[in-house]
C-alpha positions as CSV (number, residue, x, y, z in Angstrom):
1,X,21.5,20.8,-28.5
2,X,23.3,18.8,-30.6
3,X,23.1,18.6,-35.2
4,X,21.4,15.3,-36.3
5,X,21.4,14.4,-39.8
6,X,18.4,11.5,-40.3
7,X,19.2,9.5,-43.6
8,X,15.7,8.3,-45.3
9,X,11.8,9.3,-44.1
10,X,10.8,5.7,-43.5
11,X,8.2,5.6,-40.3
12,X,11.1,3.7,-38.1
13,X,13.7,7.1,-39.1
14,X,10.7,9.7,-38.3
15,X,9.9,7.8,-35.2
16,X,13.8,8.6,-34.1
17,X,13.6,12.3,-35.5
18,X,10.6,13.0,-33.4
19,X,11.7,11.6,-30.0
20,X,15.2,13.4,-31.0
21,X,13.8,16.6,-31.9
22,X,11.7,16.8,-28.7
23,X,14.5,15.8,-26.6
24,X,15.9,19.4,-27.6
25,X,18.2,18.5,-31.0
26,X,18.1,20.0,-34.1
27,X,17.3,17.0,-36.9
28,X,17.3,17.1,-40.2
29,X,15.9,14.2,-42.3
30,X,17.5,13.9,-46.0
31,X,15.5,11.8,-48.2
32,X,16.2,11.6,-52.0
33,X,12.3,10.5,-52.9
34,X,10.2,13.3,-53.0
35,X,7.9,12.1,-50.0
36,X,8.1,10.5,-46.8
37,X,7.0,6.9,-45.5
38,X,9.1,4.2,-47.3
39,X,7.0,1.5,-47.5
40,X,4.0,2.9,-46.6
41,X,3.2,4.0,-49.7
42,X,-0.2,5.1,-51.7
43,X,-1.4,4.7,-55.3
44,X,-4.2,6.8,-56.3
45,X,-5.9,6.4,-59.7
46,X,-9.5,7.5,-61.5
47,X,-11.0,7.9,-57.8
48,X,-9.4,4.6,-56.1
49,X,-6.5,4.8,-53.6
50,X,-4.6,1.9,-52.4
51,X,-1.7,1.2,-49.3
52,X,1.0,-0.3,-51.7
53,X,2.9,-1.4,-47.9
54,X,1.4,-2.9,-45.1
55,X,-2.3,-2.3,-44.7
56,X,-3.1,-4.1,-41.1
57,X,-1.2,-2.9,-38.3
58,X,-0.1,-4.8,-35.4
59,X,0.8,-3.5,-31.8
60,X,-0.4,-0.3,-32.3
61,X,0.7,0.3,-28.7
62,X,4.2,1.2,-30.0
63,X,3.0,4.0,-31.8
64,X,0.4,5.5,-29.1
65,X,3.9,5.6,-27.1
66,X,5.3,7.7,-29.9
67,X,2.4,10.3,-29.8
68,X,2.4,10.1,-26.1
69,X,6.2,11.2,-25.9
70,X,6.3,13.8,-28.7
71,X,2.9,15.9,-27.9
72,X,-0.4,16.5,-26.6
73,X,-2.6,14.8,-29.3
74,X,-2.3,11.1,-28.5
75,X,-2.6,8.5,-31.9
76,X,-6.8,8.0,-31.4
77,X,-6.6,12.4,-32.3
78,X,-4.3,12.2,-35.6
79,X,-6.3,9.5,-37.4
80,X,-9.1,7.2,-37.3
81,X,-7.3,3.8,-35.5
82,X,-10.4,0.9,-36.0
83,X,-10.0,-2.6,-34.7
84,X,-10.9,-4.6,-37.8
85,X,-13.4,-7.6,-36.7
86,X,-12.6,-10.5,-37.8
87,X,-9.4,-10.3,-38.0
88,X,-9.2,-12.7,-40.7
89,X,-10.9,-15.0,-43.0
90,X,-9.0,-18.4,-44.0
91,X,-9.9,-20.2,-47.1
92,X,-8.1,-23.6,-46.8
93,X,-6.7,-25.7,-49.4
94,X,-9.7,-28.5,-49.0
95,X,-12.3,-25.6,-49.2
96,X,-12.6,-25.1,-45.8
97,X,-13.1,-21.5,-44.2
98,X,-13.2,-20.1,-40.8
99,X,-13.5,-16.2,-39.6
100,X,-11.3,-15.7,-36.6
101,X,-12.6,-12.8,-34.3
102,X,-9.4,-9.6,-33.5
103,X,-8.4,-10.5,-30.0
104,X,-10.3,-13.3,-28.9
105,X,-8.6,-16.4,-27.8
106,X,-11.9,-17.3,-26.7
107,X,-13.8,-16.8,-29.6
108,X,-10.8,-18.1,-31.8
109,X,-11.2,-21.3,-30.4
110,X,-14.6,-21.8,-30.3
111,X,-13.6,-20.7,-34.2
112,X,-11.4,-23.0,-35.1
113,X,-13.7,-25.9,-33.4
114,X,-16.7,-25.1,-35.4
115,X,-14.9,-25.0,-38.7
116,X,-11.9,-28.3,-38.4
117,X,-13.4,-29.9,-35.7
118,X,-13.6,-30.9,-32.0
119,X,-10.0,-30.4,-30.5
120,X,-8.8,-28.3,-33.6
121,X,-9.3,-24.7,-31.4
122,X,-8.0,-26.5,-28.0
123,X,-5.1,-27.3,-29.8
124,X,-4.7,-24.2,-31.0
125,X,-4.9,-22.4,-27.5
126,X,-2.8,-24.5,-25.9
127,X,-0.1,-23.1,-28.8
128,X,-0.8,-19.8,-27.9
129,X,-0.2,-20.1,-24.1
130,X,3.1,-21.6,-24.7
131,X,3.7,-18.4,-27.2
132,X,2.8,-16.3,-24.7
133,X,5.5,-17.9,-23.0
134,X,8.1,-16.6,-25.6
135,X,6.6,-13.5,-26.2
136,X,7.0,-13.2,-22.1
137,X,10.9,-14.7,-22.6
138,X,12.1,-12.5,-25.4
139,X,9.9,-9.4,-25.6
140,X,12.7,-7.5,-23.1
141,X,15.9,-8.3,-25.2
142,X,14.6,-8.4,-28.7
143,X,12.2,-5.3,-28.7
144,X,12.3,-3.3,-26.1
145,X,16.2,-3.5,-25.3
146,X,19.3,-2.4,-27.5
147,X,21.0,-5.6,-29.2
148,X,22.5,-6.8,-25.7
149,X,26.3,-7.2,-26.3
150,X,26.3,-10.8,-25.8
151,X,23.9,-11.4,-28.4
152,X,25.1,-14.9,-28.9
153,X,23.2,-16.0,-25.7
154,X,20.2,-15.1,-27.9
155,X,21.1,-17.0,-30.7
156,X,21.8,-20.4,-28.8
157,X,18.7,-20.3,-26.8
158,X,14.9,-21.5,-28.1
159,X,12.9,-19.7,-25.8
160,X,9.7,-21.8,-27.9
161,X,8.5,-23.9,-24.7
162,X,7.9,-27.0,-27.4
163,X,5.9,-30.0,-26.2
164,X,7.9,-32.7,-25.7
165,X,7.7,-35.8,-28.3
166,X,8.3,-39.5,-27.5
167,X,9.6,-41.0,-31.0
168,X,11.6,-44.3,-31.6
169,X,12.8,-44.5,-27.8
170,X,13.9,-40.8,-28.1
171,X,12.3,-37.4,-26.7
172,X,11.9,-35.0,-29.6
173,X,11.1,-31.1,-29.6
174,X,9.8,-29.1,-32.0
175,X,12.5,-27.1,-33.0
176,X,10.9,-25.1,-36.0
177,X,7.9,-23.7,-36.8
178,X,6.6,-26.1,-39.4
179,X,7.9,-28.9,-36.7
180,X,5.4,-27.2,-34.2
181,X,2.3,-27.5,-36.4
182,X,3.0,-30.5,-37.1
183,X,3.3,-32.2,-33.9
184,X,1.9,-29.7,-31.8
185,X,-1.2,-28.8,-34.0
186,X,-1.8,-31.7,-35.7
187,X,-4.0,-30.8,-38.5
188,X,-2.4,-29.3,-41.6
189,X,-5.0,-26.5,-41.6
190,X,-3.8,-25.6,-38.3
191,X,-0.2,-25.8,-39.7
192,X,-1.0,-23.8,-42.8
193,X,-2.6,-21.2,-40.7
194,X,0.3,-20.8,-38.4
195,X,3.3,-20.9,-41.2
196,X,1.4,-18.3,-43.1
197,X,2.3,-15.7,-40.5
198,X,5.9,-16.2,-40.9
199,X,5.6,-16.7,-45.0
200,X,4.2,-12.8,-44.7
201,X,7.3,-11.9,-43.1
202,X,9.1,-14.2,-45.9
203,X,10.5,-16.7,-43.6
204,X,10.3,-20.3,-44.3
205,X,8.7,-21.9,-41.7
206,X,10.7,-24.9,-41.9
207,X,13.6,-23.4,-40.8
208,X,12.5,-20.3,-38.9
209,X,13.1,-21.1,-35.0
210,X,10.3,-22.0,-33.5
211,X,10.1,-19.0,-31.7
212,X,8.7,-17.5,-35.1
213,X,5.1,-18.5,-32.8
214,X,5.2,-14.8,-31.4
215,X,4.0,-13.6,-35.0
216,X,0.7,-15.2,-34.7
217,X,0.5,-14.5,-31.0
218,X,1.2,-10.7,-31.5
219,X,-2.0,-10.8,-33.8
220,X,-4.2,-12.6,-31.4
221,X,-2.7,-11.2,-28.4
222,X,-3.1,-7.4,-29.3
223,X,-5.5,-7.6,-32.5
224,X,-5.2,-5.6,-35.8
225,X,-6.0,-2.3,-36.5
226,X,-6.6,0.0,-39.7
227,X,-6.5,3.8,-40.1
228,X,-9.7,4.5,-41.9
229,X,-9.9,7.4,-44.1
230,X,-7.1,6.5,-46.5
231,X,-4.8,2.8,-45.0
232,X,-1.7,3.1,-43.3
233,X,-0.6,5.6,-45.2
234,X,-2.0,8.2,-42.7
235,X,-0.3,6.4,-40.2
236,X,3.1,7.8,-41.9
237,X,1.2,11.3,-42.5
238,X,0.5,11.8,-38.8
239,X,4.0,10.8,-37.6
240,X,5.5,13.3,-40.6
241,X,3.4,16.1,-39.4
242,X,4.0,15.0,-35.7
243,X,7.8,15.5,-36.9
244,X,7.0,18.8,-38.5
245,X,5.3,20.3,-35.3
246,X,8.1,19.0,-33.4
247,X,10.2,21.3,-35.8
248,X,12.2,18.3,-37.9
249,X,13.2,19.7,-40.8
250,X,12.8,17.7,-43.7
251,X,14.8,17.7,-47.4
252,X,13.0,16.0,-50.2
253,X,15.3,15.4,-53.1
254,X,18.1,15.0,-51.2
255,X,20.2,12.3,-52.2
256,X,22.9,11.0,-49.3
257,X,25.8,10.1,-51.3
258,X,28.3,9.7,-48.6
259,X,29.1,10.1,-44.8
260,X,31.3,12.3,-43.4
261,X,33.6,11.0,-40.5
262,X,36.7,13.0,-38.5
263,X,38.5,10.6,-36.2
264,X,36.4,7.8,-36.6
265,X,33.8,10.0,-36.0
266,X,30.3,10.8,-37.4
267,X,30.7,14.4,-38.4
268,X,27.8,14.9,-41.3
269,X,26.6,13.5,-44.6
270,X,27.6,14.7,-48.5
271,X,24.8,14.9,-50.9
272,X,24.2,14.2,-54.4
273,X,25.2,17.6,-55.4
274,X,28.4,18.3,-53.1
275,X,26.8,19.8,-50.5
276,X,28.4,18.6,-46.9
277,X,26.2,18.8,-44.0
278,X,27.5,18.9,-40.8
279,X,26.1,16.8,-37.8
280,X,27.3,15.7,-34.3
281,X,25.1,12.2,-34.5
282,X,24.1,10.7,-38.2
283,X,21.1,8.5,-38.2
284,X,20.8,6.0,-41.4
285,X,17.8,4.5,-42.5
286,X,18.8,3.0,-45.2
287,X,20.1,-0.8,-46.3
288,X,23.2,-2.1,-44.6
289,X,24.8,-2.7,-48.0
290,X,23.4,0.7,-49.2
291,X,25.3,2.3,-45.6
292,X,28.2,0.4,-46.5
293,X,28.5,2.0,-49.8
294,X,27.6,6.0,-47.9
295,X,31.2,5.0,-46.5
296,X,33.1,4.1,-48.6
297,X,32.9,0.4,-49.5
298,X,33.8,-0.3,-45.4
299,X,31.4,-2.3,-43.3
300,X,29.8,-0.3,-40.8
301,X,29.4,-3.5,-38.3
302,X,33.1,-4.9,-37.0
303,X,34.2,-8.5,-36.4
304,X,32.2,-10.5,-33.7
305,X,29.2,-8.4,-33.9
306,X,25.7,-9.8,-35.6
307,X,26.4,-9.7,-39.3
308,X,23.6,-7.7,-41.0
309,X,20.6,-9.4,-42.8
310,X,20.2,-9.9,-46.0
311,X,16.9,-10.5,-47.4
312,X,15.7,-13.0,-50.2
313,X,11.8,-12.3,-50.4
314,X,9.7,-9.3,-51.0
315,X,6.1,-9.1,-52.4
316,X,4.1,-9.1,-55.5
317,X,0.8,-6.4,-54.8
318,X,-1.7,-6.5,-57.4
319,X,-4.3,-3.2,-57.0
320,X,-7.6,-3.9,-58.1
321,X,-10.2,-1.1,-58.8
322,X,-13.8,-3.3,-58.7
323,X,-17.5,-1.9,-59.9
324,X,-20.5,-2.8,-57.8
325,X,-19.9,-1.8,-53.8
326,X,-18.1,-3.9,-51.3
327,X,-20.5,-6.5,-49.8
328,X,-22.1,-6.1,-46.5
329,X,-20.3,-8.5,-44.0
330,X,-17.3,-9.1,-45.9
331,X,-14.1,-9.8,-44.3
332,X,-11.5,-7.2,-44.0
333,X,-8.5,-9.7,-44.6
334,X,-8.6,-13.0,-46.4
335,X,-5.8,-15.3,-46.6
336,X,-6.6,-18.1,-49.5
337,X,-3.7,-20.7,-48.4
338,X,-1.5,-22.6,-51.3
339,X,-2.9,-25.7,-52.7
340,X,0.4,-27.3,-52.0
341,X,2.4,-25.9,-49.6
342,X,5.5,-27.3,-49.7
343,X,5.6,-27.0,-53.3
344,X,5.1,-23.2,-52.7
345,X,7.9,-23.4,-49.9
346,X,10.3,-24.9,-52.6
347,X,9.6,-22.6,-55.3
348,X,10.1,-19.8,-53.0
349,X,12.7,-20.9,-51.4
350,X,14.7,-23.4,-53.0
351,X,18.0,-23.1,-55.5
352,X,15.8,-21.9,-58.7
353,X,13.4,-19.4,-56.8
354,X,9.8,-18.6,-58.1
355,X,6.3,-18.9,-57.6
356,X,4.0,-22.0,-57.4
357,X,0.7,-22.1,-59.8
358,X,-1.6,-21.6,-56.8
359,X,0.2,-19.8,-53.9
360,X,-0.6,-18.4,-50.7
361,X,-2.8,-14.8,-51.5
362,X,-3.5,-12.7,-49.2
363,X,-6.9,-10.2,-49.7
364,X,-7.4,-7.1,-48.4
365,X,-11.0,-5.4,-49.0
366,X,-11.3,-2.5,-46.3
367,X,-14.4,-0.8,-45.7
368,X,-13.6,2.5,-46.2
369,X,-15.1,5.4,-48.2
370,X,-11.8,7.3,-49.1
371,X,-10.5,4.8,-50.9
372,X,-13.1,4.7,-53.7
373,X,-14.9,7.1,-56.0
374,X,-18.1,6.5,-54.5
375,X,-20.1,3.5,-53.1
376,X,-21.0,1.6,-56.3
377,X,-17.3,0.8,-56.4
378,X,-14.2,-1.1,-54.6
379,X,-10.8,-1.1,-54.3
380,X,-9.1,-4.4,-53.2
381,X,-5.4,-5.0,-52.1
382,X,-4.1,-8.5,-53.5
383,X,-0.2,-9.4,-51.9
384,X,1.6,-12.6,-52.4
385,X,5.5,-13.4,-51.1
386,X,7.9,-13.5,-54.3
387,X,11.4,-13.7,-54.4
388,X,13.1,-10.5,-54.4
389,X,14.1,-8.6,-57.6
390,X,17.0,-11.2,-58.6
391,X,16.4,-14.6,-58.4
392,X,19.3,-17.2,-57.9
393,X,19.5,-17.5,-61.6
394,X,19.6,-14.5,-62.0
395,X,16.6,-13.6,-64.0
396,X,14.6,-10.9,-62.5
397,X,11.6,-11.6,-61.6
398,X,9.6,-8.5,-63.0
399,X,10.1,-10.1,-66.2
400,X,7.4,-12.6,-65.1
401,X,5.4,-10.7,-62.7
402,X,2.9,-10.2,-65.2
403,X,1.5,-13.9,-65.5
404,X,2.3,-14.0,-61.7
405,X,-0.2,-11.2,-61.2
406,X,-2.8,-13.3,-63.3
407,X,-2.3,-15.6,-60.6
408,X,-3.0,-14.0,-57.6
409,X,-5.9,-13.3,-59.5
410,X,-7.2,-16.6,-60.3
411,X,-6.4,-17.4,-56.8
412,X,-8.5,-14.5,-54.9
413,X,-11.6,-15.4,-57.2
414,X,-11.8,-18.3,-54.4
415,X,-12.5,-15.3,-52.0
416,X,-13.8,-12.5,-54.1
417,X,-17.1,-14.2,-56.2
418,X,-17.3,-13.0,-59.8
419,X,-13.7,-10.7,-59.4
420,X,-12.9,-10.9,-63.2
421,X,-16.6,-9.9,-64.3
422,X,-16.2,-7.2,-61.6
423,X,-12.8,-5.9,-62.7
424,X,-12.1,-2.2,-64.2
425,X,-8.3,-2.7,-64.4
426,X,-5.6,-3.9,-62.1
427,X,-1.9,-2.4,-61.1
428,X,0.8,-4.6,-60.6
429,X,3.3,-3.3,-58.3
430,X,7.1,-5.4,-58.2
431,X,9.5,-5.9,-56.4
432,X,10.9,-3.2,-58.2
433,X,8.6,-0.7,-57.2
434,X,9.7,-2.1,-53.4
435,X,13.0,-1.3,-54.3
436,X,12.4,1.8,-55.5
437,X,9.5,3.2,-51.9
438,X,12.5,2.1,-50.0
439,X,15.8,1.8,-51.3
440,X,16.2,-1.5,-50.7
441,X,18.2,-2.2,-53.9
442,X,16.5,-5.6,-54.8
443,X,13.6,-5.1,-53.0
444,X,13.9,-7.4,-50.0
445,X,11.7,-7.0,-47.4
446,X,12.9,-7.7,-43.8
447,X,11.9,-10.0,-41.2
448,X,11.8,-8.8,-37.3
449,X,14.2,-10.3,-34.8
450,X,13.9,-13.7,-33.6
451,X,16.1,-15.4,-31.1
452,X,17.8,-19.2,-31.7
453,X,18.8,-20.6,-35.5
454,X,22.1,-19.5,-34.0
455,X,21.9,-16.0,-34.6
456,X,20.5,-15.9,-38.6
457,X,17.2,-13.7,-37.6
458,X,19.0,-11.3,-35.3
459,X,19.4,-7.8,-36.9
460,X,22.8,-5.7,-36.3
461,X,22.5,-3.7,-33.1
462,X,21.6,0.0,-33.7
463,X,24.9,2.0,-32.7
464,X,28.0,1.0,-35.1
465,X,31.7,0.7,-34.3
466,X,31.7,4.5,-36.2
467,X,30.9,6.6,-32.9
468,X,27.9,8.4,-33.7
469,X,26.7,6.8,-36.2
470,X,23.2,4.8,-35.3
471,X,21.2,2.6,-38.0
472,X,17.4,2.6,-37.4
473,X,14.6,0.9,-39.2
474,X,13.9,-2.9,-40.2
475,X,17.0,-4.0,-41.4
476,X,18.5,-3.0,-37.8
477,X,17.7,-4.6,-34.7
478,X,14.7,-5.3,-33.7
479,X,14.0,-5.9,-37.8
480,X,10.8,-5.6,-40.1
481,X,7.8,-4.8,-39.3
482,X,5.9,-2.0,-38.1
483,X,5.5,-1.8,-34.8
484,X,9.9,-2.8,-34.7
485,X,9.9,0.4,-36.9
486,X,8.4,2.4,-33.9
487,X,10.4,0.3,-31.3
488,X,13.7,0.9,-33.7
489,X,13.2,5.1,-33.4
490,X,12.8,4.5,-29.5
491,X,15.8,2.7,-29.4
492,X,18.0,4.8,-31.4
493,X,16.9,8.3,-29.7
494,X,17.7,6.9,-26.3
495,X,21.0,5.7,-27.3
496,X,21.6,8.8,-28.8
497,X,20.1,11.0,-26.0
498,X,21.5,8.7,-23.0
499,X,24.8,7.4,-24.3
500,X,25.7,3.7,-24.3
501,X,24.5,3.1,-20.7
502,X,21.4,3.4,-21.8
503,X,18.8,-0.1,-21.6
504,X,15.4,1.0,-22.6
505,X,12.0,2.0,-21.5
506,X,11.2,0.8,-18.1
């Protein structure tokens, strides 16, 4: 039985402290907030509670694999895991709408036909077979396989199989995302539609690889769930007490300030107040910059190896607590889509980052008792993509977050009828308040893994030229999200657990 010290409580960390603690080790999880989670966070206020993270969840197969391997009571027993149906609404910039059914490639296409147009959901199927495709390529080596040593076959290879283009004597593929909805899709609400699963992630879809199509395919593939009885903030509850039965001890308060190595060794972690803790293996959770600094200034990651990712988006959340009870029928998720989208592509990422006048909002109203005082009322989740807590220029950008929050406002009245008459009061959470759930010091949120656009989406592998020292969470292979969270702790305890020979799940 070997001493692990776990830096941070984020759901990728508790994922590895579970799997690590039934494998027989002794893990203790230090983590200088005074709750667990990280991004999946909660807001509660006069009777309404809110998920301040992520409030769909994708995949939830990775985390039924976690309950599976850490107890008797499987996920379905530990909280209330509903398939939401549709599993979105789309409210286009000409005023068109569609509802796409959760897991229906069938019924999405028949859809997407009924709303753009003969062809329109053809079109759109034919994209997700050649996803599935990708997903088939890369699902192995990018999530369910440590960062393979020759990572820079990953990088040079576009496993997207794009269509290929005749054009001016030459054959062209798609080797973007925006490239494939344009040529590919054809219609630039099919194009908005795709892009906007890759602008949730931050990514700008004219220059993530075009194997950024296993976002959308994930969705349609696998559907999207939510934990009713309180958001994905349950989710993290029943993984922290799934820890604590597994007997994880936990530290709130406790501050990593630096790590302790002997011989180039892992041997334990220094807090805030002097204290040294000795461990055998150290687990962080935290930044890569932030690691850095736990040792010293030195980079964890050593020449040649996949440099580590540094974001340049997070999100703008705006909370807001509604009277009069949530509509019979109403969609779960509504994405209202930019009125320009390339202008919201430049102001988010070009030199002088910002925010267009009308950008892409996402609406989340779930149907769930718990999270309002009673039925007359309804609390509603508004999220847009900002850039992160210090622009290029320098200015941060909570100094203009309340105008931007008006905004998203103004925007989601085209989904929500009559939101300002219906409005109590509304919370803005920052990128700030990103920073401060999980540690990330501008607030950056990551992007998961994608192979091609030579290497730049890869995320650092999860053991470090420090022996026993492993990284885990989304800004270590395979990056952001939450189902790589789960994947991330699966990863880590096997390396840990089976040593470097170790290749994954079969």
């Amino acid at each position: 039985m070997a001493r692990i010290a776990v830096i941070g409580a984020g759901t990728g960390a508790m994922a590895a402290a579970a799997r690590l603690a039934v494998a027989g080790h002794r893990v203790v999880v230090y983590e200088r907030t005074g709750t667990y989670g990280g991004a999946l966070g909660r807001f509660e206020r006069d009777g309404f509670s809110f998920d301040t993270g992520p409030g769909l969840l994708p995949l939830p197969a990775v985390w039924r694999d976690l309950f599976v391997k850490t107890g008797k009571e499987p996920l379905e027993a530990c909280v209330d895991l509903v398939q939401v149906d549709p599993s979105s609404r789309h409210v286009f910039a000409d005023g068109t709408e569609v509802s796409l059914p959760n897991a229906s490639r069938a019924g999405v296409v028949a859809a997407l036909d009924a709303a753009l147009g003969a062809g329109a959901g053809q079109r759109w199927g034919d994209f997700l077979v050649r996803a599935r495709e990708t997903w088939d390529r890369t699902r192995r080596p990018l999530l369910e396989e440590p960062l393979w040593p020759n990572w820079r076959v990953l990088a040079e290879r576009e496993p997207y199989p794009a269509v290929p283009h005749r054009r001016l004597l030459r054959t062209r593929r798609a080797g973007t995302l925006a490239e494939v909805g344009a040529r590919e899709l054809r219609d630039p609400r099919l194009a908005a539609l795709l892009e906007s699963h890759a602008l949730a992630y931050g990514l700008d879809p004219r220059t993530a690889p075009a194997n950024a199509a296993v976002l959308p395919y994930m969705e349609y593939a696998f559907g999207v769930w939510y934990v009713r009885g309180g958001g994905l903030r349950e989710l993290a509850r029943a993984v922290y007490e799934r820890c604590l039965a597994r007997r994880v001890e936990f530290r709130f308060g406790a501050e990593v300030t630096g790590i302790v190595e002997e011989d180039r060794r892992a041997a334990g972690v220094e807090l805030a107040d002097g204290t040294v803790e000795e461990a055998e293996f150290v687990v962080s959770g935290v930044a890569p910059g932030v690691l850095d600094r736990l040792r010293g200034g030195s980079p964890v990651r050593g020449e040649g190896e996949v440099p580590p990712q540094r974001g340049g988006a997070s999100r703008l959340t705006v909370l807001l607590a509604l009277r009069g009870a949530r509509p019979r029928g109403t969609a779960h998720r509504t994405v209202v889509h930019a009125a320009d989208r390339e202008t919201e592509l430049d102001r988010l990422f070009g030199a002088a980052p910002g925010m267009a006048a009308r950008p892409t909002v996402t609406v989340l109203r779930p149907d769930d008792p718990a999270l309002v005082p009673d039925a007359d009322h309804e609390a509603v989740v508004l999220s847009a993509v900002v850039p992160a807590l210090t622009s290029a220029s320098g200015q941060p950008t909570d100094a203009v977050s309340a105008p931007w929050a008006g905004q998203l406002i103004d925007v989601a009245e085209r989904a929500v009828p009559c939101l300002r008459d219906r409005l109590l009061w509304h919370e803005v959470r920052t990128p700030a308040e990103v920073a401060a759930d999980t540690g990330v010091p501008d607030g950056a949120i990551p992007a998961p893994t994608l192979a091609g656009a030579d290497g730049l989406l890869l995320h650092a592998a999860n053991s470090t030229r420090t022996e026993g020292l492993f990284t885990v969470g989304g800004w270590s292979h395979p990056g952001g999200g939450l189902p790589h969270a789960g994947m991330s702790g699966a990863l880590v305890a096997g390396l840990v657990v089976e040593g470097p020979e170790f290749r994954g799940s079969q």
